[in-house]
C-alpha positions in Angstrom: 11.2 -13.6 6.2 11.7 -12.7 2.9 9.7 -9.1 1.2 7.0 -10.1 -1.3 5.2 -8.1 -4.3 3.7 -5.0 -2.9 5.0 -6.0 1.0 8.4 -4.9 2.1 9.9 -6.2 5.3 11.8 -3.9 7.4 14.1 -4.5 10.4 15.9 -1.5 11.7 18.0 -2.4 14.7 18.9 1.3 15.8 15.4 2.7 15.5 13.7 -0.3 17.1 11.5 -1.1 14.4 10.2 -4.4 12.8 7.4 -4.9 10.6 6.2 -5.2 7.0 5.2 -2.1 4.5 2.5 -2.4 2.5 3.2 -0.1 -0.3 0.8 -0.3 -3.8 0.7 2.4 -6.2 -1.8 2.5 -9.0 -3.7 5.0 -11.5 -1.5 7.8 -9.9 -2.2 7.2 -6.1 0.2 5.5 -3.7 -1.3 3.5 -0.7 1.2 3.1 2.1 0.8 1.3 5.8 3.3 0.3 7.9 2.5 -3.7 9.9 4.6 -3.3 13.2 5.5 -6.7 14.8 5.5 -5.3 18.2 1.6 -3.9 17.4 0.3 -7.6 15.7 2.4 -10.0 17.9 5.0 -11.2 15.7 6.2 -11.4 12.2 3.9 -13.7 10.8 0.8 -12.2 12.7 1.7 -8.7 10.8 2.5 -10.2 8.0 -1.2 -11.9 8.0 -2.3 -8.4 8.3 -0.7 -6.9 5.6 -2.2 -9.4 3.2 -5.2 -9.2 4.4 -5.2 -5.0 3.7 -3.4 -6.1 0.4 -6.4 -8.2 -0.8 -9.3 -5.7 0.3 -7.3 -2.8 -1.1 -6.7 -4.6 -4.8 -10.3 -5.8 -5.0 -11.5 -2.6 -4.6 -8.6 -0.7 -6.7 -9.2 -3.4 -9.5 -12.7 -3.1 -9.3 -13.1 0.9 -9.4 -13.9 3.4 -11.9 -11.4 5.9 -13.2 -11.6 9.5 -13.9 -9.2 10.5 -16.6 -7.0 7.5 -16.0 -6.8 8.2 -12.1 -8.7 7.0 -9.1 -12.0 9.0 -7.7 -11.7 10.2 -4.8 -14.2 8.1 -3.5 -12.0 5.4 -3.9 -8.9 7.3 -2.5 -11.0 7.4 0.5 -12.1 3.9 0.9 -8.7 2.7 0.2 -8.0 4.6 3.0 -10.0 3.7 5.5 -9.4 0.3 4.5 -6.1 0.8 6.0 -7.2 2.3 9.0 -9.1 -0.4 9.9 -6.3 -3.2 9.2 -6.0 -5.0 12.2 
């Protein structure tokens, strides 16, 4: 599987690790989640996943007010929990 705007895949064969990184970065704040394989069922099922968080996190980044050019922290905190709840 080939990485993808804003979703990096990652296979490290010494630290036992597959998955996808969902890594966006806007108005000064930097959203990061890591999409294990082994926690969703396979590649494609984290992969799923990580869209899914991608979508729900751009709608509300793109949709948000800013304060001085950077996210509230309202929105710092739904973008997190957004995360949290990616299943």
């Amino acid at each position: 599987m080939k990485s993808k705007r804003n979703l990096t895949r990652f296979t490290y064969e010494s630290a036992a690790f597959e998955g996808w990184r969902l890594c966006i970065s806007r108005a000064g704040t930097t959203f990061t989640k890591y999409f294990p394989d082994k926690k969703f069922g396979g590649g494609k099922k984290s992969l799923a996943a990580a869209e899914r968080a991608l979508v729900e996190l751009k709608a509300l980044i793109e949709g948000s007010k800013r304060v001085d050019g950077k996210l509230t922290a309202t929105t710092v905190k739904k973008g997190e929990k957004i995360l949290a709840e990616a299943t």
